[in-house]
C-alpha positions in Angstrom: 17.4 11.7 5.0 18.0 8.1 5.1 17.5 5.4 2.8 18.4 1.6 2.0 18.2 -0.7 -0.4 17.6 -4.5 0.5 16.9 -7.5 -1.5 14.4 -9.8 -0.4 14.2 -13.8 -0.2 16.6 -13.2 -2.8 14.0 -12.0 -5.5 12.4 -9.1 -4.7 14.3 -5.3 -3.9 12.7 -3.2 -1.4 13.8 0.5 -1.4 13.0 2.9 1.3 13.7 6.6 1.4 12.9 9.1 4.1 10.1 11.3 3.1 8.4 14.5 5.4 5.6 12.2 6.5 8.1 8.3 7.4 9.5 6.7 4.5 8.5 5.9 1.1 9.1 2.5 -0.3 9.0 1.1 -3.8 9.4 -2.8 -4.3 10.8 -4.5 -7.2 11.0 -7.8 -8.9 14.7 -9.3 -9.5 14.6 -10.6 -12.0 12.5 -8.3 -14.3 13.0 -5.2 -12.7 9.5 -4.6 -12.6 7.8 -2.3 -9.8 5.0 -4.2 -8.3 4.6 -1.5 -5.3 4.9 1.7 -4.2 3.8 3.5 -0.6 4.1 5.3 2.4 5.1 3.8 5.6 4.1 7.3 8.0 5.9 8.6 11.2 2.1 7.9 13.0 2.2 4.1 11.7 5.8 3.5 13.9 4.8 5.2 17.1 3.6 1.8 18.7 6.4 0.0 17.5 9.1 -2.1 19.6 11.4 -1.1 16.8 13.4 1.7 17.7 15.6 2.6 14.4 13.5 3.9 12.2 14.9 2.8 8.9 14.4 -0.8 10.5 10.9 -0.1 11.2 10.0 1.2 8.2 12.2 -2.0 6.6 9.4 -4.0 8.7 6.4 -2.4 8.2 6.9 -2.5 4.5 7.7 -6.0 3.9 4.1 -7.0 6.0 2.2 -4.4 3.6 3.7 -5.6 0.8 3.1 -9.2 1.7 6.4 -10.3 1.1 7.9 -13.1 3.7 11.3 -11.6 4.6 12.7 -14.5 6.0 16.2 -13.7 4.5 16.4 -9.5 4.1 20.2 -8.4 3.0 21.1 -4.7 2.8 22.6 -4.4 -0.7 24.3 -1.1 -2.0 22.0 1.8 -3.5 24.2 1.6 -6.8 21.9 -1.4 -7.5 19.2 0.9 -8.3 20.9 2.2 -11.2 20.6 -0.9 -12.3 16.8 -1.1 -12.7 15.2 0.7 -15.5 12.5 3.0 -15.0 9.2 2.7 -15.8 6.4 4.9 -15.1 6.0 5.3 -11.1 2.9 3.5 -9.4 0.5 4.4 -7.1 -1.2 2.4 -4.4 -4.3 4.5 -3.9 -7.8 3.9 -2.4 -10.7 4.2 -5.5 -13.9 5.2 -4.6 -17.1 4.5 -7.4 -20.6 5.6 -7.2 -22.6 3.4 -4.9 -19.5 0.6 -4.2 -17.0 0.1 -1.4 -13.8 2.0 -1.6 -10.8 -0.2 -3.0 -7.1 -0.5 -3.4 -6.1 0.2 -6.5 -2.6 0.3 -8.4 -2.5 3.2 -11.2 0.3 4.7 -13.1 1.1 8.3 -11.7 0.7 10.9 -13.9 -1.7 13.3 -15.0 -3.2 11.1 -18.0 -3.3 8.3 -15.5 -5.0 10.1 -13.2 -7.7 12.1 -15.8 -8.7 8.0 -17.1 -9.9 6.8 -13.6 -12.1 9.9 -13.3 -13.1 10.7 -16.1 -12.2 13.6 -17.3 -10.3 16.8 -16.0 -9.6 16.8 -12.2 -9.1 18.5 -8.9 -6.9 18.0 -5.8 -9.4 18.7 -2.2 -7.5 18.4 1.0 -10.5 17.7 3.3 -8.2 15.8 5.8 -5.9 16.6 8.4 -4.0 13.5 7.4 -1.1 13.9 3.7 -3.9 12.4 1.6 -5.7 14.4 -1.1 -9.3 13.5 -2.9 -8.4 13.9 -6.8 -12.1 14.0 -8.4 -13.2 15.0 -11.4 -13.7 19.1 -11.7 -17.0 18.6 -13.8 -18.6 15.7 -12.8 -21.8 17.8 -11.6 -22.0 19.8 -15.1 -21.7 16.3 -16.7 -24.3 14.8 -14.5 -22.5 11.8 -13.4 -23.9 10.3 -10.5 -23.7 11.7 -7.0 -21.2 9.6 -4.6 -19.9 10.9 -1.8 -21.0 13.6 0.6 -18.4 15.2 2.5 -19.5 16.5 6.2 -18.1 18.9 8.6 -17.0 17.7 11.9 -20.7 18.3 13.1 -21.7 16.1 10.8 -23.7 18.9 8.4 -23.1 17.4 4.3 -21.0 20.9 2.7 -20.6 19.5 -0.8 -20.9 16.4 -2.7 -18.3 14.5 -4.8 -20.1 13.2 -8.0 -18.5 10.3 -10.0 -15.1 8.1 -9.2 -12.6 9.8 -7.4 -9.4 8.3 -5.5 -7.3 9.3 -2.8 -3.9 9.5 -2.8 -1.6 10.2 -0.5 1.0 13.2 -0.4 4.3 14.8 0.6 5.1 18.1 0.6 4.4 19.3 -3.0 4.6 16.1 -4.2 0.5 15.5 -4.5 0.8 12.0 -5.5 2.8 9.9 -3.7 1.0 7.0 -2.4 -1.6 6.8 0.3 -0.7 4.2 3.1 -3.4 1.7 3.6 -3.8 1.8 7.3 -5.3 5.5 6.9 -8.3 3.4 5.2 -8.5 -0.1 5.4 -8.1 -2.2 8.6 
């Protein structure tokens, strides 16, 4: 499993690390350390590309999600990492709310974290073939919160319906909560 650590325009780190599904990524500020993202850059999302290592692909798929210009990108050594404290991990995931678009929202992983944006206790449904999971809230029809989203077979029949806010998130192996990669949803 590979992985690299680069620092950006010389202020931002950019981590990647080989995961089942691509490469995970996680970029940090300089100078405070601080984690502004975390994702998934999948094996699908580098098919098309021109770029044939795959570390280096990754590397350049990540900086254009991420937003970050990467005009000057220098591999630095992983020891570095060592030197930025922890905080709690981050999770780029997609929220859904009752009659709204679907948006990408940053949340602390975790299982309080994840309880607060729906609500109450929760559930993990794997409706799709692609590593993302629906985490909704287990008794949002006993509470009554308002119906949102009904979820169809592939003839198109409605086989349950997801009441209240619920996210998804993307996965990894056992790992239910890494984060989902916004190509899956957004264009």
């Amino acid at each position: 499993m590979e992985e690299a650590l680069y620092l950006v325009d010389d202020h931002m780190y950019l981590y990647l690390k080989e995961v089942q599904h691509g490469f995970e990524y996680t970029v940090y500020e300089k100078k405070t350390a601080e984690q502004v993202l975390k994702s998934t850059i999948l094996w699908v999302e580098m098919e098309g590309s021109p770029i044939m290592d795959p570390i280096a692909c990754a590397r350049s798929l990540a900086l254009e999600e991420a937003g970050l210009d990467g005009r000057v990108v220098e591999n630095v050594p992983l020891k570095l990492l060592k030197e930025i404290p922890l905080e709690k991990p981050k999770l780029l995931v997609l929220k859904v709310d009752p009659d709204q678009k679907p948006y990408e929202k940053i949340v602390e992983d975790g299982y309080e974290a994840l309880q607060e944006e729906v609500g109450g206790l929760f559930q993990f449904i794997y409706p799709f073939e692609d590593p993302v999971a629906i985490v909704c809230n287990d008794e949002a029809k006993l509470f009554g919160m308002p119906l949102n989203r009904a979820m169809k077979t592939e003839d198109g029949e409605v086989y349950d319906i997801i009441a209240g806010s619920f996210l998804i998130v993307g996965i990894d192996g056992p790992d239910c909560c890494s984060p989902v990669s916004r190509s899956l949803f957004l264009p």
